[in-house]
C-alpha positions in Angstrom: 0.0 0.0 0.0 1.1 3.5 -0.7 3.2 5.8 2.1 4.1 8.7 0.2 2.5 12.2 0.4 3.2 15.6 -1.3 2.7 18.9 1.4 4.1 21.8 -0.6 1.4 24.0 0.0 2.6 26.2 2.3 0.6 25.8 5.6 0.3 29.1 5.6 -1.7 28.7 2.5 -3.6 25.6 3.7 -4.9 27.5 7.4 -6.3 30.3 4.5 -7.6 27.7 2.1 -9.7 25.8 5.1 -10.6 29.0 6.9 -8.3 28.3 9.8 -6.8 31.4 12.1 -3.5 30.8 13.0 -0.6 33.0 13.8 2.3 33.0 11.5 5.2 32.1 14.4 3.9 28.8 13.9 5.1 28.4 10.2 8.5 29.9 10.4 11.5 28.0 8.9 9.0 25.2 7.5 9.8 23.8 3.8 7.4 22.0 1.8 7.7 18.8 1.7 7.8 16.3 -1.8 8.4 12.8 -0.8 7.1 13.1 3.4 7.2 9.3 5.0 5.5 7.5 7.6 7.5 8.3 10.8 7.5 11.9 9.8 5.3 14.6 11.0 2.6 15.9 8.5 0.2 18.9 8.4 -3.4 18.1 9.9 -7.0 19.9 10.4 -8.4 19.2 13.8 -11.5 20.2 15.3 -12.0 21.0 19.2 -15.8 19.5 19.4 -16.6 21.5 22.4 -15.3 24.5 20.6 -16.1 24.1 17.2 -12.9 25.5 16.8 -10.2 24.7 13.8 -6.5 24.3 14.4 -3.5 22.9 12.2 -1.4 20.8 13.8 2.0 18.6 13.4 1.4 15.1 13.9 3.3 11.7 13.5 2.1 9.7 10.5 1.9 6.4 12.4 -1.0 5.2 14.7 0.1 4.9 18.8 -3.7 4.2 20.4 -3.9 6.1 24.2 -4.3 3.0 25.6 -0.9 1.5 24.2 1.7 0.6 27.0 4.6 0.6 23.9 4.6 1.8 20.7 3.2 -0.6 18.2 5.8 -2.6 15.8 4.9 -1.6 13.1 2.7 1.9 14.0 -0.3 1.1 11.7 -0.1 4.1 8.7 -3.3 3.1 7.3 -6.9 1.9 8.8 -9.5 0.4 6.4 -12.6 2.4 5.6 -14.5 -1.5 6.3 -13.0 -2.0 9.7 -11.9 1.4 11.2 -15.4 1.4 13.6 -14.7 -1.8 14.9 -10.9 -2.6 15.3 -9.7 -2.0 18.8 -6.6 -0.4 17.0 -9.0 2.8 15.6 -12.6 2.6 16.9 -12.2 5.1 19.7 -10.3 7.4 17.1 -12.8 7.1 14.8 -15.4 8.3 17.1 -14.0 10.5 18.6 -10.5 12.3 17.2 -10.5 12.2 13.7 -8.6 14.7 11.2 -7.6 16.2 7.7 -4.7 15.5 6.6 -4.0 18.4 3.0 -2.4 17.4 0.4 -1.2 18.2 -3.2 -0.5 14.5 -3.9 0.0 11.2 -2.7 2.5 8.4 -4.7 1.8 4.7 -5.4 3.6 1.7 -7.0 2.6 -0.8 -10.0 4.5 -4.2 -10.4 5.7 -3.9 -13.9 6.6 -7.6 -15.6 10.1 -8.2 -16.6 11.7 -4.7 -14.4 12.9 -5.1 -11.5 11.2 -2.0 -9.8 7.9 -1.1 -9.8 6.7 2.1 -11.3 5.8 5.4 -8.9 2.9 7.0 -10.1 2.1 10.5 -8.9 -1.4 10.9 -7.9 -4.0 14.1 -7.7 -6.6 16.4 -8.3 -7.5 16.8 -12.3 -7.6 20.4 -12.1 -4.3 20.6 -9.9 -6.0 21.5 -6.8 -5.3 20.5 -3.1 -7.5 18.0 -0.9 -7.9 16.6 2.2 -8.1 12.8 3.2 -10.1 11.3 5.8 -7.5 10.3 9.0 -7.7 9.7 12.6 -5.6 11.1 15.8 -4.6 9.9 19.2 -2.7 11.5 21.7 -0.2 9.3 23.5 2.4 9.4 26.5 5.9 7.8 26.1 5.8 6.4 29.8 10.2 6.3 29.1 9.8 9.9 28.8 6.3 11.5 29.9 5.9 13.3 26.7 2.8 13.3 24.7 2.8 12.4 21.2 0.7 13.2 18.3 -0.4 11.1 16.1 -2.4 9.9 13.3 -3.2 6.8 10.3 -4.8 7.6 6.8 -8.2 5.7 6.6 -8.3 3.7 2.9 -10.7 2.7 0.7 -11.4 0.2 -2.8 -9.1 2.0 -5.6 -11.4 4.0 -8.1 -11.2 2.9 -11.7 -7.9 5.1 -12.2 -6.2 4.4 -9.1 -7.2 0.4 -9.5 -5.0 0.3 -12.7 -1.7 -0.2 -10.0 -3.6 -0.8 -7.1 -6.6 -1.8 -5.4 -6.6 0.6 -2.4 -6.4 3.9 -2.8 -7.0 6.7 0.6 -10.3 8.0 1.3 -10.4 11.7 -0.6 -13.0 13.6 1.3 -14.9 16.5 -1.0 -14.7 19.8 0.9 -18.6 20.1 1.3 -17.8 17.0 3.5 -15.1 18.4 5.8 -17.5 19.6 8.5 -19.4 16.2 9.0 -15.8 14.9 9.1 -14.4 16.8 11.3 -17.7 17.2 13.5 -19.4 15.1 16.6 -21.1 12.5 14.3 -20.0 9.3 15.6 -20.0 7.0 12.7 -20.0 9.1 9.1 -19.1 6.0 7.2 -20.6 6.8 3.9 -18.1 9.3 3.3 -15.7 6.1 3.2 -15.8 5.4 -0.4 -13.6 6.2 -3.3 -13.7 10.0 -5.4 -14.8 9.6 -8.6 -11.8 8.7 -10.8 -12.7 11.3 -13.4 -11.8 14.3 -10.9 -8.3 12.9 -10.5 -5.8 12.3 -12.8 -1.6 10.4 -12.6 1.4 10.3 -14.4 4.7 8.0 -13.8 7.7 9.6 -12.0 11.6 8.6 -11.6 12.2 6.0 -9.0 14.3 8.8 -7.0 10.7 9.0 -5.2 11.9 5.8 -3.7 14.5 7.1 -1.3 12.9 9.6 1.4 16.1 11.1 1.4 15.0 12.3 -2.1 12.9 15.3 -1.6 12.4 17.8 -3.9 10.5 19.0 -7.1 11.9 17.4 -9.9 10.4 13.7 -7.8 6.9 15.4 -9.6 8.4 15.1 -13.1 6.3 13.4 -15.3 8.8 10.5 -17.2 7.7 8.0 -19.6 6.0 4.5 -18.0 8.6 1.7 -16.5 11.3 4.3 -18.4 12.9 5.1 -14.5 12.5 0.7 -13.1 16.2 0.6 -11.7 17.9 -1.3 -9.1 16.8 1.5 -6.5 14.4 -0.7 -4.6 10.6 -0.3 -2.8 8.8 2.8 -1.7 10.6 1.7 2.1 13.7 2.0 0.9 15.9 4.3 3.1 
């Protein structure tokens, strides 16, 4: 499954975008980010339900439950849109803490016959626009060190007929008129689990360079022609 996202927006830019009032001391010295991993932190939109209020927040892009004596090996980057309200790992999150996590684009990988890498596809928005996928939160305390931790799994769903040409999973894509149920008190808004129409996205094959974390700029979004970049380079995980 996929574990690569685009944040270059600014998130100055996204807290205007989604309407969000937050001061600019926040932002300093943050670069955008072309290749961000699990294990990293990422942007997200949460919700105080007694407030109604709307923050944007770093948080770890791996799952540590409240409950959790330990870290989980491996911290869970994905839940399932058909089991997220029932697995011990999410239910509570789902019910309670979920989030937005905005991107420009999110990566995946198709087994190409005969190469001996698969092919990264860039993924996103037809008309080039950001969006915001369906996630949950916890808030956890490292009993080593007493420090709470932030953090938070993308919830997935069956690939759309675009995304299902490499894969069969593809993350929940929430439409904007759907952020406020999302990010609301409704305990159990699973119809907005289902795949975005494929014809409001669009992808295109990039270099393997995408492959490396350590690879993180622009030119990763470089449209190249299919299986022209398979090389030796390995997975999506490799470091």
């Amino acid at each position: 499954m996929w574990g690569r996202v685009v944040q270059a927006k600014g998130p100055r830019q996204v807290a205007i975008q989604c309407g969000i009032a937050v001061p600019d001391t926040r932002f300093a010295n943050l670069p955008p980010r072309y290749n961000a991993a699990p294990g990293q932190e990422l942007w997200a939109i949460r919700q105080n339900h007694d407030t109604g209020q709307r923050s944007l927040d770093l948080l770890t892009w791996g799952l540590v439950p409240h409950w959790a004596k330990q870290k989980p090996k491996p911290q869970p980057i994905n839940a399932k849109a058909e089991t997220v309200h029932t697995l011990p790992m999410f239910r509570d999150a789902y019910a309670r803490r979920r989030c937005l996590m905005p991107l420009d684009l999110f990566f995946e990988w198709k087994a190409i016959k005969g190469a001996r890498a698969k092919q990264p596809y860039a993924i996103g928005m037809e008309d080039g626009s950001g969006f915001g996928l369906a996630c949950i939160w916890e808030n956890w305390k490292d009993p080593s060190t007493g420090e709470w931790i932030r953090t938070f799994a993308v919830i997935t769903t069956d690939a759309n007929e675009l995304v299902a040409d490499i894969h069969d999973r593809m993350p929940v894509i929430l439409r904007t008129a759907d952020y406020d149920r999302w990010l609301g008190v409704e305990p159990d808004p699973r119809d907005l689990l289902c795949p975005l129409p494929a014809e409001l996205m669009t992808m295109w094959p990039i270099s393997t360079r995408v492959n490396s974390p350590k690879n993180d700029d622009a030119d990763l979004l470089t449209p190249v022609p299919a299986n022209s970049s398979a090389s030796p380079e390995g997975g999506p995980n490799s470091a």
